[in-house]
C-alpha positions in Angstrom: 108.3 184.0 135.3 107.4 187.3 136.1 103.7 189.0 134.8 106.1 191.4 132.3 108.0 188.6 131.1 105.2 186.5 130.1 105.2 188.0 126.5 108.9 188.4 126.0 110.7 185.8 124.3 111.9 185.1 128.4 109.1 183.0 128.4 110.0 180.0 125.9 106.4 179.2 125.8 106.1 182.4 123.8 109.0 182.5 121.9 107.7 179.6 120.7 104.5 180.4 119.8 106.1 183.7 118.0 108.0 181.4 115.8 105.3 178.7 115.3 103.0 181.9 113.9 105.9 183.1 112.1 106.0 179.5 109.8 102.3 180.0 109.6 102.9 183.6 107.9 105.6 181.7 106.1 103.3 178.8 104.4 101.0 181.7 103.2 103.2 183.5 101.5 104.7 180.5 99.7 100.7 179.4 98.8 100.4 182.7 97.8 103.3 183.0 95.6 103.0 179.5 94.5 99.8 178.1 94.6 101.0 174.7 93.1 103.3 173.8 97.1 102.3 171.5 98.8 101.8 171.7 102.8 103.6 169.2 105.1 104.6 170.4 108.3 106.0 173.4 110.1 106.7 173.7 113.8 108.9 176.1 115.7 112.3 174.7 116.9 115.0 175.2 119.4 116.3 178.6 117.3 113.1 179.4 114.8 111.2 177.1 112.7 110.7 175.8 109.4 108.4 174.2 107.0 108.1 171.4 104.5 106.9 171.9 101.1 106.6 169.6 97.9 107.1 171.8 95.1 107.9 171.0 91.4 110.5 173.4 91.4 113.8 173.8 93.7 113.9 177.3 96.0 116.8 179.5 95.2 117.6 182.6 97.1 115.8 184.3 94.9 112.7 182.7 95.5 113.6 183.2 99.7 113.6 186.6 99.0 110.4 186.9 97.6 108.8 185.2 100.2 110.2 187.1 102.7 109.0 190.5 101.2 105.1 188.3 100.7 105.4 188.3 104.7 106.3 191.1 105.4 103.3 192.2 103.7 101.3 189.8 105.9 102.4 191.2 109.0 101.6 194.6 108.1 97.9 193.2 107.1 97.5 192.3 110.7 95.4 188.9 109.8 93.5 187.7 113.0 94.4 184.2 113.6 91.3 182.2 114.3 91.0 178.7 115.8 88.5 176.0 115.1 87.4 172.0 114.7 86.0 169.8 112.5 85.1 166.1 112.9 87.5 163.8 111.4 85.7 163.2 107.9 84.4 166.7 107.4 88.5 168.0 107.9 89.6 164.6 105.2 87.6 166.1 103.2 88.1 169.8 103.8 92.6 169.4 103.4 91.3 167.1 100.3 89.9 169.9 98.7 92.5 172.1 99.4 94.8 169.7 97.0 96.7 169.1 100.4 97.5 164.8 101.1 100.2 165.8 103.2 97.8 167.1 105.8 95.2 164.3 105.0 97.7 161.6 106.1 98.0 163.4 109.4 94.7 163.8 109.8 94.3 159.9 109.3 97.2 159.4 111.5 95.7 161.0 114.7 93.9 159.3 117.1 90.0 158.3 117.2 89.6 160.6 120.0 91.7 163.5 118.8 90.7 167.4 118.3 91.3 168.2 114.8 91.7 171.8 114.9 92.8 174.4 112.4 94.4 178.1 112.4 93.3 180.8 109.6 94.6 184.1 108.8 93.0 185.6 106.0 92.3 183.3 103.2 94.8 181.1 104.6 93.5 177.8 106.7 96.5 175.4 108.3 95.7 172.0 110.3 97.2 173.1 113.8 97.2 172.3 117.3 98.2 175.5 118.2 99.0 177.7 119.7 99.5 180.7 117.8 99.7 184.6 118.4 96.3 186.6 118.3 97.5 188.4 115.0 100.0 188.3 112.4 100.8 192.1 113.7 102.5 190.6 117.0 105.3 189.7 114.3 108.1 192.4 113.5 108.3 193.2 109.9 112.0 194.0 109.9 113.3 191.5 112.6 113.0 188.1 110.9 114.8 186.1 108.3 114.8 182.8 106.5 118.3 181.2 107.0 118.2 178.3 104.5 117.0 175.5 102.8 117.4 172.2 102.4 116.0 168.8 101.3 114.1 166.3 104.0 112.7 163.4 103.8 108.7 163.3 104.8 108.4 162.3 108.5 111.7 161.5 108.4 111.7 158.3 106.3 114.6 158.2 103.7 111.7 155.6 101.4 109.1 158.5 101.1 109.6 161.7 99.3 112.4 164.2 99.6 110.6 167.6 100.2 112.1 170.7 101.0 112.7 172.3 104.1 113.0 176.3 104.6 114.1 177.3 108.1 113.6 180.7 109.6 114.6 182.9 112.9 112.7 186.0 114.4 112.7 188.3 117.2 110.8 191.1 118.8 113.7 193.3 117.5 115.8 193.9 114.7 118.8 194.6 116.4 118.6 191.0 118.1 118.5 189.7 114.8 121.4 191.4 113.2 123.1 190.0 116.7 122.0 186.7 115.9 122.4 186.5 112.1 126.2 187.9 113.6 127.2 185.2 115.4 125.7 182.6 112.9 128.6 184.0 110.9 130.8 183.3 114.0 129.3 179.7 113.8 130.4 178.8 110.3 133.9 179.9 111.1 134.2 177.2 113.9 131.8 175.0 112.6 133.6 171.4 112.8 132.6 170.6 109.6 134.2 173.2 107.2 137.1 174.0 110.0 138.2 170.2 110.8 138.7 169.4 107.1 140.5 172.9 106.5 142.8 171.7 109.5 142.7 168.1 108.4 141.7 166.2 111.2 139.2 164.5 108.9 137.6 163.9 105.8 134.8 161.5 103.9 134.9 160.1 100.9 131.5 159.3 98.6 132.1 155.5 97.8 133.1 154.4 101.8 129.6 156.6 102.6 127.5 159.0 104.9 128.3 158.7 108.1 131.7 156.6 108.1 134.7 159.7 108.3 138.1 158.8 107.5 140.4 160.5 110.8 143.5 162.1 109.2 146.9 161.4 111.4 146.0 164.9 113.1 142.6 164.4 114.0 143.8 160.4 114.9 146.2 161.9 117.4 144.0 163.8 119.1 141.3 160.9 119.2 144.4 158.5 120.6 145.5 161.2 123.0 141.8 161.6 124.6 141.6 157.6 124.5 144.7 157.0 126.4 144.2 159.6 129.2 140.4 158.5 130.2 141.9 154.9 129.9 144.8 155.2 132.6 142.0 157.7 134.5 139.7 154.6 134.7 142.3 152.2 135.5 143.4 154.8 138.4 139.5 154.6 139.6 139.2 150.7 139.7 138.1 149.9 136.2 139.2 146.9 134.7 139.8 147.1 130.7 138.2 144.6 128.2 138.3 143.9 124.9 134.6 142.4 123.3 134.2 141.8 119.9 132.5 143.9 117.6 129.3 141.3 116.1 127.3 138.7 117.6 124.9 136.6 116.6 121.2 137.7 117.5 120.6 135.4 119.4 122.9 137.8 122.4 120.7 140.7 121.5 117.4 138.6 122.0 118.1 138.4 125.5 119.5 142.0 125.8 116.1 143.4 124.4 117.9 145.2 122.0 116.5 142.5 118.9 113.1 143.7 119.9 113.7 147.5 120.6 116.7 148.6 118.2 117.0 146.6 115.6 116.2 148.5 113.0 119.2 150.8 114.3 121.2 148.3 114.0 123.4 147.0 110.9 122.7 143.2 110.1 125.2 141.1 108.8 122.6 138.9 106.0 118.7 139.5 104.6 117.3 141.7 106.7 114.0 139.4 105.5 115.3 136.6 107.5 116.2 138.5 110.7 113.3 136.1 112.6 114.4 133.1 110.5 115.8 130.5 112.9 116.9 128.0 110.7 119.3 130.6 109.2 122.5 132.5 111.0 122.2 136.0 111.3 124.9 138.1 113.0 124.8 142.2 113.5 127.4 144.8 114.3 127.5 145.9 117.9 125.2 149.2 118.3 126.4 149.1 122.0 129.0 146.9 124.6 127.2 146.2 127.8 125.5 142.6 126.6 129.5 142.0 125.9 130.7 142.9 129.1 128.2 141.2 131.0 129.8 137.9 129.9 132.7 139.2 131.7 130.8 138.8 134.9 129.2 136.3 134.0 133.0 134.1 133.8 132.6 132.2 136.6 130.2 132.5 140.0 130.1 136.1 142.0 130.1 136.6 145.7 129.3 140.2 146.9 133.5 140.1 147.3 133.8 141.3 143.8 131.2 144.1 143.9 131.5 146.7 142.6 132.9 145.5 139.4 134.0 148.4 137.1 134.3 147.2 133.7 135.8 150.0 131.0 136.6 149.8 127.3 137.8 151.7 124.1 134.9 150.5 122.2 133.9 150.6 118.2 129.7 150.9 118.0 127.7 151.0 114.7 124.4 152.7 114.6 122.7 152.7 111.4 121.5 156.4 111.4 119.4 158.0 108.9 120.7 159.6 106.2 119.8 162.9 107.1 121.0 163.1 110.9 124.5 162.6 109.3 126.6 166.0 110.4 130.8 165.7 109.9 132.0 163.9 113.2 129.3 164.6 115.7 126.3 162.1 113.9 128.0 159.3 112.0 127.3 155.5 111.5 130.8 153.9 113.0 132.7 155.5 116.3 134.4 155.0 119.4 133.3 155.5 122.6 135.0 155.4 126.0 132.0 152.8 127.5 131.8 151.2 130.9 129.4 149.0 132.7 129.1 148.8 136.6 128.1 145.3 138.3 127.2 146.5 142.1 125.1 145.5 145.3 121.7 148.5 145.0 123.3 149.5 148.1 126.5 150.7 146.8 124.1 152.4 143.7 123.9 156.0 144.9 128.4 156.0 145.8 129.0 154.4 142.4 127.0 157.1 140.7 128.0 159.8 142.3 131.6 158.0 141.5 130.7 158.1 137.3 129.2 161.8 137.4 132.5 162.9 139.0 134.8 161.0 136.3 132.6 162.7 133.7 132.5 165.8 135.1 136.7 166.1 135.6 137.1 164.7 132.0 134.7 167.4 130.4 136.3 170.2 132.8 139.6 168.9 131.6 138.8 169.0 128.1 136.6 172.7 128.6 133.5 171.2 127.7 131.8 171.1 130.9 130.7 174.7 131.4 128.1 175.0 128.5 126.8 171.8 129.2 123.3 171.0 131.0 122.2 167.7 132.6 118.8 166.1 131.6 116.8 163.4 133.8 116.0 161.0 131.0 112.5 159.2 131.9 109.8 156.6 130.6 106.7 157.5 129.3 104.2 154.8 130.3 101.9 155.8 127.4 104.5 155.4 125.2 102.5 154.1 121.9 105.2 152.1 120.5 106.0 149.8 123.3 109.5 151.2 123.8 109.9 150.1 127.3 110.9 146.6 129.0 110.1 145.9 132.3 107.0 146.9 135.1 105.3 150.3 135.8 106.2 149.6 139.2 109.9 148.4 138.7 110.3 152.0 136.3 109.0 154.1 139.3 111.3 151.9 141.3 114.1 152.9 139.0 113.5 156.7 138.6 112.4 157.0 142.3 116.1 155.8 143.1 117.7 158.2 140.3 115.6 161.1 141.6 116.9 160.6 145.3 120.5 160.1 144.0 120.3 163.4 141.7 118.6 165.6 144.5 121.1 164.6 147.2 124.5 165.3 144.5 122.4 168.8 144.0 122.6 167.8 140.3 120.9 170.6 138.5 119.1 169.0 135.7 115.4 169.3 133.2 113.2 166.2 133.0 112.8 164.8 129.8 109.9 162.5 129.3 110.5 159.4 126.3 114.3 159.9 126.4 115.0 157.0 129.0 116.7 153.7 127.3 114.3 151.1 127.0 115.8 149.2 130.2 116.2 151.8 132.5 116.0 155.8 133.5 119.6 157.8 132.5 121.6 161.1 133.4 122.0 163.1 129.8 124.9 165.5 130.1 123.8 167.6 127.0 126.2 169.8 124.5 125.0 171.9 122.1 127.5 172.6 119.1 128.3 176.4 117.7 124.3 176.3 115.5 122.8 175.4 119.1 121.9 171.5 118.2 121.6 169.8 121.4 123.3 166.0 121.7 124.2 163.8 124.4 127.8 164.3 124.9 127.8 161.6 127.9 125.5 159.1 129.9 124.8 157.3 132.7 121.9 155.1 133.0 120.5 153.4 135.8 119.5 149.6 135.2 117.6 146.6 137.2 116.3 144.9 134.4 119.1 143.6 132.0 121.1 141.3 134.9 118.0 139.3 135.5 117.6 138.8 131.8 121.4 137.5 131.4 121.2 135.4 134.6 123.3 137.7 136.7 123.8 137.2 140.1 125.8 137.1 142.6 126.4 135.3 146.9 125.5 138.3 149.1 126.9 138.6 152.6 123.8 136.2 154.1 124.3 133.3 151.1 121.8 134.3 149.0 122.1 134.4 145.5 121.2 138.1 144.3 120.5 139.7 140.9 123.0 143.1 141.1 122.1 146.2 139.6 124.1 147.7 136.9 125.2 151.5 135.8 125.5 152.0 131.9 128.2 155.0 131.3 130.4 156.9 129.7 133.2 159.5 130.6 133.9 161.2 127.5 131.3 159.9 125.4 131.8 159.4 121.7 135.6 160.7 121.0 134.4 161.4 117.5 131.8 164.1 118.6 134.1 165.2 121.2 136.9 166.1 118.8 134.0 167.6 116.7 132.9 169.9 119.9 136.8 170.6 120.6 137.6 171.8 117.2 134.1 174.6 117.6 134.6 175.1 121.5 138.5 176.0 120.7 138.1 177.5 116.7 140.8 175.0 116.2 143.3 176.1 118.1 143.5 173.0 120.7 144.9 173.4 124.2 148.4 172.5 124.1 148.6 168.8 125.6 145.9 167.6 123.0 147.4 169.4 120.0 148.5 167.0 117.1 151.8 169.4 116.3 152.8 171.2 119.6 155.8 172.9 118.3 157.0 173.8 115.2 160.8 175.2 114.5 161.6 178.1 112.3 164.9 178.3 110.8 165.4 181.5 109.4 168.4 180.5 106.9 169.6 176.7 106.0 172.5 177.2 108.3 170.2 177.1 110.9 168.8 173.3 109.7 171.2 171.7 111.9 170.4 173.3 115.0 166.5 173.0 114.0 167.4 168.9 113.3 169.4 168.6 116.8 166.3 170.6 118.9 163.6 168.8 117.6 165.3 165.6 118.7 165.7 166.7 122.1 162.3 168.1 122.1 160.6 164.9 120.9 162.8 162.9 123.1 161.4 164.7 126.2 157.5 163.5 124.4 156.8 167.5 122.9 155.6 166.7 120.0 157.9 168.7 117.1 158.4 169.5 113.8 160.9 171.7 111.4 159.7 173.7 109.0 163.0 173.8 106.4 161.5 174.6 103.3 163.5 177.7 101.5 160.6 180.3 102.4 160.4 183.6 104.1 159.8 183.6 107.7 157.1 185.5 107.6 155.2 183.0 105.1 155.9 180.4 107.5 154.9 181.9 110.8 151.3 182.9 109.0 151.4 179.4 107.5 152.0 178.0 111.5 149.2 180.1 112.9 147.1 179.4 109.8 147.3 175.6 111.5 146.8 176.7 115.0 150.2 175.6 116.2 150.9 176.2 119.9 154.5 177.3 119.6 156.9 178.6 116.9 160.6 178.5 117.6 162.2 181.1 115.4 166.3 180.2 115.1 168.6 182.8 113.6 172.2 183.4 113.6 172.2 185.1 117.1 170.4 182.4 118.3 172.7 180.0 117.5 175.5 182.1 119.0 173.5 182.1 121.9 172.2 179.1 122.2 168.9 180.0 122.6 165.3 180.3 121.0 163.1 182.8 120.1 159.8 181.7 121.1 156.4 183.0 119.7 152.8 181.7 120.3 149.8 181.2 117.5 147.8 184.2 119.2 151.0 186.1 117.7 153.0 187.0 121.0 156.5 187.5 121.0 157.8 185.8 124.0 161.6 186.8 123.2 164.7 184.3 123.5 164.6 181.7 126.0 166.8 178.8 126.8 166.0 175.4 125.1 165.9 174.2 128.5 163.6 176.9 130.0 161.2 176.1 127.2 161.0 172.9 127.1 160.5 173.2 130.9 157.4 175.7 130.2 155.3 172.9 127.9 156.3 170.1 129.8 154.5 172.3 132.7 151.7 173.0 130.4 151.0 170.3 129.1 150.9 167.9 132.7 148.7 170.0 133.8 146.2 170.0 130.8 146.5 173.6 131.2 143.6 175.3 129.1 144.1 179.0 129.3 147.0 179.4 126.7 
């Protein structure tokens, strides 16, 4: 980072800070509005920040309006921000008589040895770690804006109270802003969850619950189309296809580690209260597949013959999310995922790696994924308060030692992220952000030597000794929910032509045009384009608006000269007239398109 840069919101150290000041400015001119909110917490995000606040009254626009003006008036006071500590009891008490318990639970929550430090602008004192801007002048009257609000939980736990959460953006000019605020707008056009129901690929329904969609035969389609490509793709690279079943008793996830380390992500199948009663059966939906496939391997004795063994499979997971992570298709409680384990020798590690990254890069190219996404080295964090991690210090620097080698010589450009490994081993995150900038792990491929040893895994290596292999967790397209999600935002709907639930759609322009329609849509279906006719008595024009309304590929317009002819007029959804063409010639030109997963129509 260059020395000009280094208060530019280039630097995301300061664009950070700018925003963490700006929620600061924020909280003040809600306490000084409305004296009776409550503090909880406010820290700068990925695009802005927000704040919590417990209020006896629900914010409206109107009331985000107000506070805006209030800070603009801040900013325009030019409030130093000054830092400084108090001992543990003296801050209790301080936040206490401020009428504050959200910030007196945190204070109680930090560590013996923590600094407790605190920010204040004016007559306006926060419990901070910093750091902040030097004034509230730093902040551009005119260039920032609260985006919404919405209800969440305190620290996240759907049992305490539902506060309220105000979000907010800023930059250095307004002209960035009205850029940004711009293509927020673009956003909620392609933003899977208004467009995919619009389009009907999806819907959810109250009394089946958060988190559990109901796929519509379009958005079904697409989901089986994706599925049966990465299958055969797998089965072309050596994987063989199980089928696990989709609960076991926890007595399989006691050995996995996932009893110990997930269960409360888990859905249990009895009394949660008698989850560490022996005497009484407890079952639980899978959350994951590999303790399943293992017993694949585990069939009947190894030699180093059968290594690698690529195991692949189409599988349903639940994950019992919270409540408020749930977002249309991309966070959701049941969904399918295109998993596979690897069984392998360590010496054939780094080649089977390199083998996954390549299968999920080609499938996210494929699909147009792959060029907005970034890759994150996913590591332990031996301090790690929560005991989050199985296995050694010394077998986890093992583990990441080998990833790190294996990245560096596949030139894999990729960010470290420290506490994001799984609890058995150090993973690849290719990350995706959808159209508001959310980042999620689209695919993964973890590194493991703990888990075989735990299931007794092992196999005769070339000298006769019995070995414990090494195994790679991965995926290749991830979670087909959230891809279709991604797919619908990356594309606006309008799905490349070989995943597109209707491909073409036929146009009659009179009813003595039906029979022709009926006779081309057979032979078009026959040769696997996926067709329908449109025969409803309705004017053309109404049902070419009504076809690129739903983002279909082609229209085949028939008329009277057409069927003298014995040809087609062809037009596309982007609204291009391609003219008369041959039935032959056309259905020649998808065919082409779509077995070559051709993207660029």
């Amino acid at each position: 980072m260059s020395e000009e840069n280094l208060y530019t919101f280039e630097n995301e150290a300061y664009r950070k800070t700018y925003w963490h000041t700006c929620s600061h400015v924020m909280a003040q001119a809600v306490k000084r509005l409305y004296p009776q909110a409550k503090l909880a917490i406010g820290p700068s995000i990925d695009n802005g920040w927000y704040y919590d606040f417990d209020c006896d009254f629900s914010f409206t626009q109107e009331h985000l309006d107000a506070i805006e003006a209030e800070m603009k008036k801040i900013c325009k006071e030019r409030l130093q921000l000054v830092r400084s500590e108090k001992p543990r009891e003296e801050a209790i008490a301080y936040m206490d008589s401020l009428g504050e318990p959200y910030k007196v639970e945190l204070i109680n929550d930090l560590p013996a040895d923590a600094v407790i430090s605190f920010y204040t602008q004016g007559e306006f004192t926060d419990l901070c770690a910093g750091p902040h801007l030097d004034s509230t002048g730093r902040i551009k009257a005119n260039a920032f804006k609260l985006t919404q609000c919405c209800g969440a939980y305190w620290r996240g736990d759907s049992k305490r109270k539902m506060l309220q959460r105000i979000y907010g953006v800023a930059f250095p000019k307004k002209e960035e802003l009205d850029a940004y605020l711009l293509q927020q707008e673009e956003a909620r056009k392609r933003d899977h969850n208004k467009l995919g129901r619009e389009l009907e690929y999806f819907t959810t329904v109250d009394v089946i619950g958060q988190g559990l969609p109901i796929l519509l035969p379009k958005g079904a389609r697409v989901i089986q189309l994706l599925q049966r490509w990465i299958e055969d793709e797998e089965q072309k690279r050596g994987y063989l296809l199980t089928k696990t079943p989709l609960m076991a008793k926890r007595d399989l996830y006691r050995i996995s580690g996932h009893w110990d380390h997930y269960r409360d992500g888990m859905f249990l199948l009895g009394n949660r209260d008698d989850a560490d009663d022996d005497t009484k059966e407890m079952y639980a939906l899978r959350p994951m597949t590999c303790p399943f496939q293992y017993q694949v391997f585990l069939n009947r004795a190894r030699s180093y013959r059968d290594l690698p063994m690529r195991l692949g499979e189409t599988s349903t997971l639940f994950r019992n999310e919270d409540s408020g992570e749930m977002h249309g298709l991309i966070r959701v409680r049941q969904f399918t995922i295109s998993e596979g384990h690897l069984v392998l020798r360590p010496e054939q590690l780094e080649e089977e790696f390199k083998g996954c990254l390549e299968l999920a890069k080609y499938a996210l190219d494929t699909v147009g994924m792959l060029e907005n996404c970034t890759f994150r080295f996913s590591q332990w964090d031996p301090a790690n308060p929560n005991n989050k991690y199985e296995g050694t210090p010394e077998q986890w620097e093992l583990a990441q030692a080998t990833m790190k080698t294996i990245l560096d010589d596949l030139k894999v450009d990729y960010t470290v992220g420290v506490d994001e490994a799984a609890f058995y081993g150090p993973k690849l995150d290719i990350q995706y952000k959808n159209v508001y900038g959310k980042e999620d792990t689209i695919v993964t491929i973890q590194v493991d030597m703990l888990l075989a040893e735990r299931f007794g895994m092992e196999y005769t290596d070339v000298d006769g000794q019995k070995k414990i292999p090494y195994i790679i967790h991965r995926t290749s397209l991830g979670c087909y929910e959230r891809t279709l999600a991604y797919l619908i935002e990356r594309f606006a709907g309008a799905l490349p032509l070989w995943m597109m639930p209707t491909q073409v759609r036929i146009l009659p322009i009179t009813d003595r045009a039906h029979d022709y329609a009926k006779d081309l849509e057979g032979k078009l279906s026959a040769a696997g384009i996926r067709t329908e006719s449109d025969l409803r008595s309705e004017k053309l024009g109404y049902k070419i608006r009504e076809a690129q309304l739903q983002k279909i590929p082609y229209m085949l317009v028939i008329g009277d000269r057409d069927m003298e002819n014995g040809t087609v007029s062809v037009r596309t959804r982007g609204g291009v007239d391609l003219g008369a063409m041959l039935p032959d010639e056309f259905m020649a030109k998808c065919l082409t398109e779509i077995a070559t997963k051709d993207r660029s129509f």
